[in-house]
Each structure stands twice: as C-alpha cells, then as structure tokens.
ZAZA-940197 format. One line per field, with one value per atom (N, C-alpha, C, CB): chain; atom name; x, y, z. Coordinates in Angstrom, 2 decimals. Glycine has a CB too. Example, Ala and Ser with C-alpha at 12.3 -4.5 7.8 and 13.67 -1.06 7.14 Angstrom:
ZAZA-940197
cadena = [A; A; A; A; A; A; A; A]
atomo = [N; CA; C; CB; N; CA; C; CB]
c1 = [13.19; 12.30; 13.20; 11.31; 12.85; 13.67; 12.90; 14.08]
c2 = [-5.69; -4.50; -3.30; -4.47; -2.25; -1.06; 0.03; -0.60]
c3 = [7.80; 7.80; 7.80; 9.05; 7.08; 7.14; 7.87; 5.72]
END
This chain:
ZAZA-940197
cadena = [A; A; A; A; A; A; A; A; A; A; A; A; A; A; A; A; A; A; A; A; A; A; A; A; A; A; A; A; A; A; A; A; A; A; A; A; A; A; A; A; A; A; A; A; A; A; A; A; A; A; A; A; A; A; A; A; A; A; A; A; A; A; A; A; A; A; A; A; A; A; A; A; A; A; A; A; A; A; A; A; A; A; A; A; A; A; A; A; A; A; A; A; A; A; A; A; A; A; A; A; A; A; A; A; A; A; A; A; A; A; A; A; A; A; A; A; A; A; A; A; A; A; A; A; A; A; A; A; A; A; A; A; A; A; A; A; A; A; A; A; A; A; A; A; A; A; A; A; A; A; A; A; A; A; A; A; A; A; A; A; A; A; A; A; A; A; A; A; A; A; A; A; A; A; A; A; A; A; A; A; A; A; A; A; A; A; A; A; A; A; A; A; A; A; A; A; A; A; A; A; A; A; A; A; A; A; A; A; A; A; A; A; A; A; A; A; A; A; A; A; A; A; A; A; A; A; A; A; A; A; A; A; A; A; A; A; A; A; A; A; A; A; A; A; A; A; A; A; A; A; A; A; A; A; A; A; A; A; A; A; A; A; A; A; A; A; A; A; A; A; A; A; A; A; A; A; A; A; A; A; A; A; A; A; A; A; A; A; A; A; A; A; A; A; A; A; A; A; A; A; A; A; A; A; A; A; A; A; A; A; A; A; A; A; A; A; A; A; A; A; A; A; A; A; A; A; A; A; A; A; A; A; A; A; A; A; A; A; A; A; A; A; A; A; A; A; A; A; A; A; A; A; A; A; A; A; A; A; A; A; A; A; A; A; A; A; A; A; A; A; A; A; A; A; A; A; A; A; A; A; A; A; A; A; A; A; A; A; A; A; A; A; A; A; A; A; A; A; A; A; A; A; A; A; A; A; A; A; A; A; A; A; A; A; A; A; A; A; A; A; A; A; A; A; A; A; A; A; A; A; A; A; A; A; A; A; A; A; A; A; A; A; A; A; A; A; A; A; A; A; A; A; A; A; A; A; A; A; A; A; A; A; A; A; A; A; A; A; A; A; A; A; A; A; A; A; A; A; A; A; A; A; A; A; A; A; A; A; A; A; A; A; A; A; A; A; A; A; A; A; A; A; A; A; A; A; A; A; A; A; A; A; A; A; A; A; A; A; A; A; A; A; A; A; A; A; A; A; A; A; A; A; A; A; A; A; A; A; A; A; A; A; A; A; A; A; A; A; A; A; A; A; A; A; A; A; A; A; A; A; A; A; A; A; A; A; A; A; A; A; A; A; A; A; A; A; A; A; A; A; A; A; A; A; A; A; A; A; A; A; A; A; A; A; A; A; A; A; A; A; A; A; A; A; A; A; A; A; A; A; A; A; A; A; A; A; A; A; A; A; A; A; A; A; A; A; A; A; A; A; A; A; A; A; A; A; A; A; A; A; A; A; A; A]
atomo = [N; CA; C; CB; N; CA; C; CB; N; CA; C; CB; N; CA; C; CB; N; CA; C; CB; N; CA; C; CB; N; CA; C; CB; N; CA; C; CB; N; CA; C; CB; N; CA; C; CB; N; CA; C; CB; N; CA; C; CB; N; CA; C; CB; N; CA; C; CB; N; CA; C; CB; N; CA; C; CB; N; CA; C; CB; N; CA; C; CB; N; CA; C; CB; N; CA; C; CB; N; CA; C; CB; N; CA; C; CB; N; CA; C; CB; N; CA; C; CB; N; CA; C; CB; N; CA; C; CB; N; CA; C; CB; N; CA; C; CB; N; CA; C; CB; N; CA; C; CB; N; CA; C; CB; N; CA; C; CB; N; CA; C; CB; N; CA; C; CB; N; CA; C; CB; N; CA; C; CB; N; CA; C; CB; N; CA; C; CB; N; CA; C; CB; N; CA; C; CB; N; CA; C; CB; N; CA; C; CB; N; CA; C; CB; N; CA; C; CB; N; CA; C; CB; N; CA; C; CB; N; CA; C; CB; N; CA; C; CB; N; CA; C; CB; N; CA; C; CB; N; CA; C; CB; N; CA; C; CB; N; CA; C; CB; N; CA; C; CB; N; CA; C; CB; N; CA; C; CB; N; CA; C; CB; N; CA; C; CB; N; CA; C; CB; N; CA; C; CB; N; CA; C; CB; N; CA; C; CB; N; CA; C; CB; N; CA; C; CB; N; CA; C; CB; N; CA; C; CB; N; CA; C; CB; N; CA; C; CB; N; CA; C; CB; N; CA; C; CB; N; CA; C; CB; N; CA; C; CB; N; CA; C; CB; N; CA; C; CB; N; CA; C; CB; N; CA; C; CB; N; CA; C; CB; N; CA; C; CB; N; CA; C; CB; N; CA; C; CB; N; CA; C; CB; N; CA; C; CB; N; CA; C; CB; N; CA; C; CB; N; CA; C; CB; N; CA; C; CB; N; CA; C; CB; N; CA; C; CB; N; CA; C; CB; N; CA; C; CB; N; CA; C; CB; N; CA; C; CB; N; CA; C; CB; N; CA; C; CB; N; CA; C; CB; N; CA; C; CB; N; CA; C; CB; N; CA; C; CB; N; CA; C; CB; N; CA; C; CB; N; CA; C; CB; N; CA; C; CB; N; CA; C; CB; N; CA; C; CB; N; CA; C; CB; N; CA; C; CB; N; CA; C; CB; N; CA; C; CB; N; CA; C; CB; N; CA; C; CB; N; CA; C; CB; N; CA; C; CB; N; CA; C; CB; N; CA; C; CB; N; CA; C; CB; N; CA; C; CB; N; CA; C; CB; N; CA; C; CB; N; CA; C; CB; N; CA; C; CB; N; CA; C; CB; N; CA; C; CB; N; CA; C; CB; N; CA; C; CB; N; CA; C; CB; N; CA; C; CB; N; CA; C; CB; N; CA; C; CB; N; CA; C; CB; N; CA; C; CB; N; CA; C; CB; N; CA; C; CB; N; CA; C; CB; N; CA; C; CB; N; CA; C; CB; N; CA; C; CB; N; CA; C; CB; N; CA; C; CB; N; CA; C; CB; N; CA; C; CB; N; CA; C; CB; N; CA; C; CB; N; CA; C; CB; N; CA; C; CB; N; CA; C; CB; N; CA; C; CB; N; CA; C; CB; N; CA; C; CB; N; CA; C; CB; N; CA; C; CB; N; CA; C; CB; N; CA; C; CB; N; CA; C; CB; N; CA; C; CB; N; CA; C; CB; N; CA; C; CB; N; CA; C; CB; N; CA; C; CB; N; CA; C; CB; N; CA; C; CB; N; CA; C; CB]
c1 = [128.43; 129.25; 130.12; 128.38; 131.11; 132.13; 133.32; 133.32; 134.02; 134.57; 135.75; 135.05; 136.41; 137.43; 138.70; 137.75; 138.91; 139.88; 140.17; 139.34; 139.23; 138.73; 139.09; 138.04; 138.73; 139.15; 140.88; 137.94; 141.40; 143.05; 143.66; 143.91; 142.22; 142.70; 143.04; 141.24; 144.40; 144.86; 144.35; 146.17; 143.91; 143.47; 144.49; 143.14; 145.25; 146.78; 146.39; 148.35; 145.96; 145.80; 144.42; 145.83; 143.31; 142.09; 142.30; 141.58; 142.93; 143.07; 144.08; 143.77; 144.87; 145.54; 144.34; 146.86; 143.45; 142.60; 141.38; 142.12; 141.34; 140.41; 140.89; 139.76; 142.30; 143.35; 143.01; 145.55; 143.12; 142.94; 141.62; 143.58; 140.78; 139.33; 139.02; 138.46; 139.66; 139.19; 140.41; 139.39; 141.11; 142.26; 141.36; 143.98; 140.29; 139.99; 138.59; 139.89; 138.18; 137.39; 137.23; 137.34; 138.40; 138.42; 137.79; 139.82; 137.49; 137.91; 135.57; 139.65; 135.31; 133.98; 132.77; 133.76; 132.27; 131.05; 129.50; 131.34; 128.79; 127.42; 126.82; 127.01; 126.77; 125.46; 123.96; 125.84; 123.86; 122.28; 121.83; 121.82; 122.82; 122.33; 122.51; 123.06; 123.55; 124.17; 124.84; 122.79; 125.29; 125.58; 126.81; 125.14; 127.48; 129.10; 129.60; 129.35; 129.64; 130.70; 131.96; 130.24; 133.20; 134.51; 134.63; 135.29; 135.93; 136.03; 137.64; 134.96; 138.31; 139.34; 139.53; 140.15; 140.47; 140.73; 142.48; 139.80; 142.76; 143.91; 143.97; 143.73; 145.89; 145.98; 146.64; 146.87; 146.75; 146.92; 148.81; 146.11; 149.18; 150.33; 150.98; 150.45; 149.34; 149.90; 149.77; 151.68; 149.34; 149.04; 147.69; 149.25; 147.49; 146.03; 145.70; 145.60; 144.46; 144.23; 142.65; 144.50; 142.48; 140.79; 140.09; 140.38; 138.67; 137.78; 136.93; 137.41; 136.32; 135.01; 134.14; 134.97; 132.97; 131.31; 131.72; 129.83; 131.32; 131.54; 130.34; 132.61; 129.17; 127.77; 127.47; 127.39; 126.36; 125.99; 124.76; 126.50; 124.19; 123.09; 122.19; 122.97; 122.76; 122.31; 122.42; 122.52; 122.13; 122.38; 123.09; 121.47; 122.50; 123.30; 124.82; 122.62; 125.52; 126.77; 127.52; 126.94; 126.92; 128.13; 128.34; 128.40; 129.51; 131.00; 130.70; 132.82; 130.65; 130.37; 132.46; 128.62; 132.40; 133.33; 134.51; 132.26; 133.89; 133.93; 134.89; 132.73; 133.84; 134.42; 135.69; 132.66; 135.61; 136.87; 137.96; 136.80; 137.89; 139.28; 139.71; 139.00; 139.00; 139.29; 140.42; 137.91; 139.44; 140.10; 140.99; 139.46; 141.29; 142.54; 144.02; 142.13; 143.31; 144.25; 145.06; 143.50; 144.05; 144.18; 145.21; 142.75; 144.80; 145.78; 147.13; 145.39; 147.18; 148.51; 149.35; 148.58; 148.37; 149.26; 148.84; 150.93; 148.02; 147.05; 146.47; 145.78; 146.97; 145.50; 145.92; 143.64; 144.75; 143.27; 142.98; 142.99; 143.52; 143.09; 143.44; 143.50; 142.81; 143.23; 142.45; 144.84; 142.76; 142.36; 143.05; 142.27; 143.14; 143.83; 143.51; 144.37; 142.19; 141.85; 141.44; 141.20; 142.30; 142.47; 141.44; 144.25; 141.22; 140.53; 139.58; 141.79; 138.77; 137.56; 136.78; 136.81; 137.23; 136.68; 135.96; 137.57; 134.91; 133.78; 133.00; 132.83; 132.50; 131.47; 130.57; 131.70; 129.83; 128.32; 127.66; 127.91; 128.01; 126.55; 127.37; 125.56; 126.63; 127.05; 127.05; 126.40; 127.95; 128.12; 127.38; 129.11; 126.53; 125.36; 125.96; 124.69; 124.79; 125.11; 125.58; 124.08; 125.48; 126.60; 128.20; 125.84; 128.24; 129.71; 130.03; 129.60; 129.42; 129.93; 130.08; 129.81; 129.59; 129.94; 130.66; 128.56; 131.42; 132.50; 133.78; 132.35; 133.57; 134.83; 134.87; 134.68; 133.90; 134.28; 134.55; 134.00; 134.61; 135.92; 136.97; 135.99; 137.48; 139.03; 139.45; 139.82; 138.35; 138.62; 138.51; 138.17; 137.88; 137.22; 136.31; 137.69; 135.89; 135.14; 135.51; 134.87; 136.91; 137.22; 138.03; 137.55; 137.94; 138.02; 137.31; 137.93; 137.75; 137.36; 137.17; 138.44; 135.39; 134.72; 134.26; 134.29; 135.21; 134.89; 133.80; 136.76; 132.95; 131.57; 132.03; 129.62; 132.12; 132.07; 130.78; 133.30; 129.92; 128.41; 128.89; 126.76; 129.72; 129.36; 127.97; 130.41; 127.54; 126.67; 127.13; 126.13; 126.26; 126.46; 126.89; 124.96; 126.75; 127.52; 128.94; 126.92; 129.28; 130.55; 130.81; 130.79; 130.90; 131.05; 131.30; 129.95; 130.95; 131.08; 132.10; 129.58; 132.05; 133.04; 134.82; 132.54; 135.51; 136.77; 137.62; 137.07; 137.32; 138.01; 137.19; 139.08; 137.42; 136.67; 137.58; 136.85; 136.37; 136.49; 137.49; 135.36; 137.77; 138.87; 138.15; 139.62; 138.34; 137.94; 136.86; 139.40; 135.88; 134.91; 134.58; 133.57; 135.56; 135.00; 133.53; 135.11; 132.75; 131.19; 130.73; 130.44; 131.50; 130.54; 131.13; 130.36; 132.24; 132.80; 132.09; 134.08; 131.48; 131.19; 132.26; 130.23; 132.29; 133.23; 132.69; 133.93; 132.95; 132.14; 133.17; 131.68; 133.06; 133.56; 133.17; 133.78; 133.40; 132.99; 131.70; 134.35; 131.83; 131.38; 130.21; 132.26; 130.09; 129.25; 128.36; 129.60; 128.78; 127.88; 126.82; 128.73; 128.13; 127.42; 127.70; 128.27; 126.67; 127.02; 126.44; 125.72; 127.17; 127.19; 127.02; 126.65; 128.23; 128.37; 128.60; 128.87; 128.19; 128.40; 129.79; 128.03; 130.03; 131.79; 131.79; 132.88; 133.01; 133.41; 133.71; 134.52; 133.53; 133.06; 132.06; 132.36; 130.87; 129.35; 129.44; 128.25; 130.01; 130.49; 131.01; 132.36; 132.27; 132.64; 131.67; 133.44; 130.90; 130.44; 129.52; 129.96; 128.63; 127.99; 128.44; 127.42; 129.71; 130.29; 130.14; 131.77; 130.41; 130.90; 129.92; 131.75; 128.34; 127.28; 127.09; 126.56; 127.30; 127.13; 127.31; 128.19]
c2 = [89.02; 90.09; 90.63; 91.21; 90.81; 91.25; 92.32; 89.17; 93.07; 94.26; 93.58; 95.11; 94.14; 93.78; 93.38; 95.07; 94.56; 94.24; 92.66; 95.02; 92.57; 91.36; 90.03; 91.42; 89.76; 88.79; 89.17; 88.57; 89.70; 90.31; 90.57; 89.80; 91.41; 92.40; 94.08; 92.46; 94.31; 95.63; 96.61; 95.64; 97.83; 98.74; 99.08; 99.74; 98.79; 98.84; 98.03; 98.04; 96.23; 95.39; 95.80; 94.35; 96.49; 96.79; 97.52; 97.40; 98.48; 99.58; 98.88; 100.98; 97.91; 97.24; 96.41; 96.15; 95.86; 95.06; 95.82; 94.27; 97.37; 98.17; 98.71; 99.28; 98.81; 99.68; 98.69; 99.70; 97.42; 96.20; 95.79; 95.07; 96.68; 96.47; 97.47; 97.03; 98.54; 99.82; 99.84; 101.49; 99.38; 99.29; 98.55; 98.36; 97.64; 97.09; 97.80; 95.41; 98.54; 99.08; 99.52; 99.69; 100.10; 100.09; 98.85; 100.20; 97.65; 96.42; 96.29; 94.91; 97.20; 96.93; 97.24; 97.97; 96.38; 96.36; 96.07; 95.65; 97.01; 97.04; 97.22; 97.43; 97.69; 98.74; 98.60; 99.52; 96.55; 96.38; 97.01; 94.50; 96.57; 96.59; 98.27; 95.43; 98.48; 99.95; 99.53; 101.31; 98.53; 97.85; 97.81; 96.46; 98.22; 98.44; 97.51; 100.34; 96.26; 95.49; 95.24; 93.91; 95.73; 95.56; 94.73; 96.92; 93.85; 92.91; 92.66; 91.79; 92.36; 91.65; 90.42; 92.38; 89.24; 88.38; 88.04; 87.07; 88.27; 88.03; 86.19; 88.92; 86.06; 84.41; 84.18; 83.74; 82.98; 82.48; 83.00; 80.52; 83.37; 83.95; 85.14; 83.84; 85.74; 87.47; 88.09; 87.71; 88.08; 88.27; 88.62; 86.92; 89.92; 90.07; 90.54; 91.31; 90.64; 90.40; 90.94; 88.52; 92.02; 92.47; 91.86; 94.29; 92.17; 92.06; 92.66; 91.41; 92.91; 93.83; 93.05; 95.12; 93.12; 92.82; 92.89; 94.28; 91.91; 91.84; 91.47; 90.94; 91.98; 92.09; 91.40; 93.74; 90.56; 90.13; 90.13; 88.87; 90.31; 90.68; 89.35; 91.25; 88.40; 87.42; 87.01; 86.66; 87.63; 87.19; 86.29; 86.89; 85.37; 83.52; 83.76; 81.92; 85.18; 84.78; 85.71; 84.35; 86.53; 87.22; 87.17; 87.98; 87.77; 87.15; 87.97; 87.66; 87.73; 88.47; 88.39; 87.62; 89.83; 90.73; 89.47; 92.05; 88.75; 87.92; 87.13; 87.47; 86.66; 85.08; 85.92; 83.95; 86.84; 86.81; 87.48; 87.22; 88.42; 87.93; 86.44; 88.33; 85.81; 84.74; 83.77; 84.35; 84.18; 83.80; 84.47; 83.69; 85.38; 86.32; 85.64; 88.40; 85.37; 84.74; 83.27; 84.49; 82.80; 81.65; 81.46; 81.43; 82.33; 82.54; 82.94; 83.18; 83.59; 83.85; 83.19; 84.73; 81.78; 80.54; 79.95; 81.05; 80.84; 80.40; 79.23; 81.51; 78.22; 77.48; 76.32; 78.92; 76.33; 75.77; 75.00; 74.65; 73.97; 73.20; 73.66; 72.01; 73.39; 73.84; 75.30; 74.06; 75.32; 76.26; 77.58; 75.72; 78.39; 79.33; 80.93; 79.23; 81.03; 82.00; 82.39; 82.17; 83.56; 84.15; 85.40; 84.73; 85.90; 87.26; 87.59; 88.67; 87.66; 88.50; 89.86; 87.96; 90.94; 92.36; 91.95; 93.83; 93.20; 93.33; 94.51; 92.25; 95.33; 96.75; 96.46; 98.09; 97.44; 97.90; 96.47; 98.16; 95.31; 94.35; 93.18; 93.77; 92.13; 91.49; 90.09; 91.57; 89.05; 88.48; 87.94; 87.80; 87.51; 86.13; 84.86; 85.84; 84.26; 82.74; 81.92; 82.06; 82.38; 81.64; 82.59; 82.44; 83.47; 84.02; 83.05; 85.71; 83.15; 82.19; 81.15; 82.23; 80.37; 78.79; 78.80; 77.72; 79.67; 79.83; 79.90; 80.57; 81.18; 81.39; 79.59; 83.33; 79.55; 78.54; 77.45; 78.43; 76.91; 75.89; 76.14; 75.59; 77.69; 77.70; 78.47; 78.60; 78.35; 78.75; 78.18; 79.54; 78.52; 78.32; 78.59; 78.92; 77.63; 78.55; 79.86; 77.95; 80.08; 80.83; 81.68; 80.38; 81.59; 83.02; 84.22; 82.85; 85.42; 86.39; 87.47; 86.78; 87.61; 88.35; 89.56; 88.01; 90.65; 92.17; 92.84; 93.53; 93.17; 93.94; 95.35; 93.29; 96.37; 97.48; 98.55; 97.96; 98.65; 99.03; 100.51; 99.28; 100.56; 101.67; 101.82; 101.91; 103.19; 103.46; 103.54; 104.64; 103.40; 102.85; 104.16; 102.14; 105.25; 106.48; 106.48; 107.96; 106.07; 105.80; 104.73; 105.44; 103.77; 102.78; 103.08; 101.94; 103.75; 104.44; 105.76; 104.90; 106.35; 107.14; 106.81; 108.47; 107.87; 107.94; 107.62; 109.44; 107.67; 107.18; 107.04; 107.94; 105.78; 105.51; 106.96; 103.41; 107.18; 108.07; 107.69; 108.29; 108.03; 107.37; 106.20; 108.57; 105.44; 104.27; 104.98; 103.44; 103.98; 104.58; 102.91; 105.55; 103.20; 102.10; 101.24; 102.57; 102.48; 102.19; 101.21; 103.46; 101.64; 100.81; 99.84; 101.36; 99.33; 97.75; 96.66; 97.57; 96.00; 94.28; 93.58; 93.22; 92.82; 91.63; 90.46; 91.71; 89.47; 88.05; 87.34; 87.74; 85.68; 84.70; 83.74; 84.35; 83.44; 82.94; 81.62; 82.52; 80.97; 79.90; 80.86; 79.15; 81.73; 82.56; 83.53; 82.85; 83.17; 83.54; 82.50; 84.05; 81.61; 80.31; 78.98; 79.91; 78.70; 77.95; 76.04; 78.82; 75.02; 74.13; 74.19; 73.51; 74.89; 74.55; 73.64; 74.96; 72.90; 72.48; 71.95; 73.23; 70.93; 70.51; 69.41; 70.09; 68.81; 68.06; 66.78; 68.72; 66.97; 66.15; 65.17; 67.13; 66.06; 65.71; 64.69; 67.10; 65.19; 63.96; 62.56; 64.72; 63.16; 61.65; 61.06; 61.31; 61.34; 60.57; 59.92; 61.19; 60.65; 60.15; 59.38; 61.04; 59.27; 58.02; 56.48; 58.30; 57.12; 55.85; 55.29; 56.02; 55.54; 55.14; 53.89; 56.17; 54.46; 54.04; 52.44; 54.81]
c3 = [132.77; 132.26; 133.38; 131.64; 132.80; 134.40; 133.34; 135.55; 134.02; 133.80; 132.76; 135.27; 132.11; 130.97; 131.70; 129.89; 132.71; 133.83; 134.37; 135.02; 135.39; 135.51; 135.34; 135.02; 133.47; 132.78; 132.15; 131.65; 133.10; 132.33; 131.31; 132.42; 130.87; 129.58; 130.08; 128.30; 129.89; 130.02; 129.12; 129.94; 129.39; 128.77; 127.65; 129.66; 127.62; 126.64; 125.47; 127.43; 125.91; 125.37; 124.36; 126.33; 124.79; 124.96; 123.75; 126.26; 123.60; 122.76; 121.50; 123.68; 121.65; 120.41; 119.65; 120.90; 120.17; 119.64; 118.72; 120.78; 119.93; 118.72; 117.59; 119.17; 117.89; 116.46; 115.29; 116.72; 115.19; 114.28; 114.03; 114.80; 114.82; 114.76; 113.28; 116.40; 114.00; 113.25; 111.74; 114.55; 112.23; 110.78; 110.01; 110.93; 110.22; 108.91; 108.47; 108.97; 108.92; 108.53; 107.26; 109.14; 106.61; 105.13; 104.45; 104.69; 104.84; 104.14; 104.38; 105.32; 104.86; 105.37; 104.09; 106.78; 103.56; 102.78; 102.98; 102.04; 103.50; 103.90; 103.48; 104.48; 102.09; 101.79; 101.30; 100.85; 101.76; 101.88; 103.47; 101.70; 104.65; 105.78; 106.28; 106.63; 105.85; 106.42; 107.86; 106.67; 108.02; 109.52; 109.78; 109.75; 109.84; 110.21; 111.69; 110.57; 111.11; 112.52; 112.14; 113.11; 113.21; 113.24; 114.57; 113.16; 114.39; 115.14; 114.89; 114.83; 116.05; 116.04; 116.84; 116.26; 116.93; 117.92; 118.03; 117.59; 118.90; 119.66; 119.77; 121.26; 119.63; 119.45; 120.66; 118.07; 121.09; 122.29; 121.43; 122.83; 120.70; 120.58; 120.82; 119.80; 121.06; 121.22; 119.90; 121.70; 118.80; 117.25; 117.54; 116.12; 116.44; 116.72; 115.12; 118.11; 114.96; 113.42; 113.62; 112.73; 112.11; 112.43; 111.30; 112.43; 111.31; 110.45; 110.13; 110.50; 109.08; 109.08; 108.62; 108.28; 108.15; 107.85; 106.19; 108.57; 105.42; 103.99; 103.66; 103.45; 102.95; 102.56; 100.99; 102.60; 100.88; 99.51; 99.72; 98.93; 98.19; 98.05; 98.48; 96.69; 98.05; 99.15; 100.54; 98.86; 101.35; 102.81; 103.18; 103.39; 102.74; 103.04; 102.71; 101.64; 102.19; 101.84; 102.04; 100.67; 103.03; 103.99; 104.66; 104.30; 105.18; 105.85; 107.21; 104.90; 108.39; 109.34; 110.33; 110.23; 110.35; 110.95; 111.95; 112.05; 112.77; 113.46; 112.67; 113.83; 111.88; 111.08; 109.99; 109.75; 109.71; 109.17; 109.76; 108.05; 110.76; 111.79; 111.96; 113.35; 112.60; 112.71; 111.31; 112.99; 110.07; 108.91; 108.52; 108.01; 109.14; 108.61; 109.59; 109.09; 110.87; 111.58; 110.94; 112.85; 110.88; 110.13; 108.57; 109.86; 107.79; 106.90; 106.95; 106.29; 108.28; 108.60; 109.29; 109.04; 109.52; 109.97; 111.48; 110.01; 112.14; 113.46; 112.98; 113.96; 113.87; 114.09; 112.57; 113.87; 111.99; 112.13; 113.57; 110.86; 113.78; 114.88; 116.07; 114.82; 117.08; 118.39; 119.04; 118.23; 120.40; 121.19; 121.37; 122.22; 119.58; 119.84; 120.32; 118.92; 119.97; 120.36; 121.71; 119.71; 122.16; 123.70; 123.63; 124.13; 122.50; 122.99; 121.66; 123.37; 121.52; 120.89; 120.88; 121.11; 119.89; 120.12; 119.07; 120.10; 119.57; 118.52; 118.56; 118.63; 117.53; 117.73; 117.30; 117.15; 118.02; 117.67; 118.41; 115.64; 118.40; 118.57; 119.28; 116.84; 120.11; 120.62; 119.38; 121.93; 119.38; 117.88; 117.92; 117.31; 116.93; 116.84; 117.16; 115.29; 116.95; 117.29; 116.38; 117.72; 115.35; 113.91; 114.51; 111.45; 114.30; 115.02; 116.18; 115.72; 117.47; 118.25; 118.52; 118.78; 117.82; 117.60; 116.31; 117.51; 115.24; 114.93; 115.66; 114.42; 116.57; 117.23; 118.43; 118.28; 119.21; 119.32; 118.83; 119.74; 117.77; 117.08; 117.05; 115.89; 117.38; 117.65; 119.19; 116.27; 120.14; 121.25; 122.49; 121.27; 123.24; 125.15; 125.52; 126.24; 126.53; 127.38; 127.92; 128.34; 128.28; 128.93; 128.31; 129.84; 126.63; 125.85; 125.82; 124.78; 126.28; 126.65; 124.96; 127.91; 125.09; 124.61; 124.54; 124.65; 123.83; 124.80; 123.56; 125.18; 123.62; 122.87; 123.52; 123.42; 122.10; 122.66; 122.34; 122.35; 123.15; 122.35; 121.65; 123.68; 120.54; 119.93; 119.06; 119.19; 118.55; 117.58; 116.00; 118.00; 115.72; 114.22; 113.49; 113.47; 113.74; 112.98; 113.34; 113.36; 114.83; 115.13; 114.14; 116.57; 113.82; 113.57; 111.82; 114.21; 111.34; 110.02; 110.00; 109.60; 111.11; 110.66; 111.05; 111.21; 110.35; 109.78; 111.14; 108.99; 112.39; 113.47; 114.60; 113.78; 115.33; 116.38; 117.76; 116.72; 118.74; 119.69; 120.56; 120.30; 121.60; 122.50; 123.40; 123.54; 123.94; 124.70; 125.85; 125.42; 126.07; 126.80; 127.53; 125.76; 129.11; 129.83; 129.80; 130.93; 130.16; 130.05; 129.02; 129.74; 127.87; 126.58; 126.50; 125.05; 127.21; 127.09; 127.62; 127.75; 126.99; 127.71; 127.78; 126.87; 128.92; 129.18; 129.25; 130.32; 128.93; 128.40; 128.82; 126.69; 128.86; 128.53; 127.73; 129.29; 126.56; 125.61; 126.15; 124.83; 127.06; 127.69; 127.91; 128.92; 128.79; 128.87; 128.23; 129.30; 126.68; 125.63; 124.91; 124.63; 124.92; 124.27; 125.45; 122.49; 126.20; 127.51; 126.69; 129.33; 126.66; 125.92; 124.75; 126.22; 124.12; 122.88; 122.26; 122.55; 120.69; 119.83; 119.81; 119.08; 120.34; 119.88; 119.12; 121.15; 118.94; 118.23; 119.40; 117.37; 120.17; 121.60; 121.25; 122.81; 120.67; 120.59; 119.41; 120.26; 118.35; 116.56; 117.16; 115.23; 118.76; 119.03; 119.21; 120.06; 120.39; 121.31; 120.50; 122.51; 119.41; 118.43; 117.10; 118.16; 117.29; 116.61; 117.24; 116.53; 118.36; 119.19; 119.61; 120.33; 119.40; 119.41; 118.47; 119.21; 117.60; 116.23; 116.16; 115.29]
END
C-alpha cells in the first residue's frame, strides 16, 4: 500500500472519481445486505464512470459496484478488449476477489486501486464528507491480485494440447 500521491493520482483527480462514485449512488440496491459499495474507474482515456452494489435475493446474482462501473464504461464504448483501465475507486471495502479478477480483464498490474475506508452510514447518506487523506488506500492492482488469472494461462494451455 503506498500513498495515492505516489501512484500519480492528483487529489483533483481523487475527488473526480469520488463525485462518479457518489453520483451513482442513487442507482444503489441493498436491502438484503444493507451494504452500500460505490465505485468508479477511470479509462486509460481520461473518462470516468461509477457504480453502485445492485442486490438479489439470490446472491449468485448481484452485481457488485466494481463490475458495473466497469460495465458502464464499457457501454459507453471503452474497451471490451484491452488494457483500459487506469484507475479504480471504491468505498467502504477493499473489492473481492471476483471484483478483481474482473477488473483485471480490462486492466494491469500497474492499475491503480484507491479503497476509501469509509463507514457504512457514510456510505448511505445523502453526501459523502470532504476527502480524508487517512482513509485512502493506494494499491496497484498487481498488488491486490499478484498472478492473476489471464488469458496468457488459456494460451499456454492450448498450446499444450
């Protein structure tokens, strides 16, 4: 973990990614978990796009905050293929391991992962507080998920074959 700075995210930058975090918050449906995650990711274009937590009564079929930034990006013409994602926000929790071997299919090792430990009443109410250095994690995606799952691994296991 190393400072947000650091990995050359401007506190400017920092604060656009939570606006799109928290803009989708409207869009947030919890009310088996009561768990409020907002998330945005920034494109190797400079486009940034949020997500919230979409809940079903079946587990197996909600949408975590993460994965649909990502899909929001995507619909708007990012990607699918390739190494587009430059930046990853996220509240309240650091992303699971289905989130991060999502984001990595469209990122890096060296896509930068910022966790901001808010609390979950924050995280529910009507506006997030002003930025609070302290509660920022800085990550590098590689450094969340260190040998990830690629499409590396399908070759090489073709070529076995």
């Amino acid at each position: 973990m190393q400072g947000y700075a650091d990995l050359g995210i401007t506190a400017a930058r920092l604060a656009d990614l939570r606006a799109a975090a928290e803009a989708a918050r409207s869009l947030n449906y919890s009310p088996y978990s009561n768990f409020v995650v907002l998330a945005a990711v920034e494109t190797s274009d400079g486009d940034i796009f949020g997500g919230s937590n979409v809940e079903n009564v079946n587990y197996s079929l909600t949408k975590h905050a993460e994965e649909l930034a990502v899909l929001a990006a995507i619909l708007a013409g990012a990607g699918p293929g390739g190494a587009w994602v430059k930046t990853l926000y996220v509240t309240s929790a650091s992303p699971c391991g289905s989130c991060r071997q999502f984001v990595a299919e469209f990122g890096r090792a060296d896509t930068v992962v910022l966790i901001d430990r808010i609390d979950q009443e924050t995280a529910r109410s009507a506006s997030l507080p002003g930025l609070n250095d302290s509660s920022i994690e800085a990550w590098t995606l590689g450094g969340l998920l260190p040998a990830a799952f690629a499409s590396t691994d399908l070759d090489r296991a073709r070529d076995e074959l």
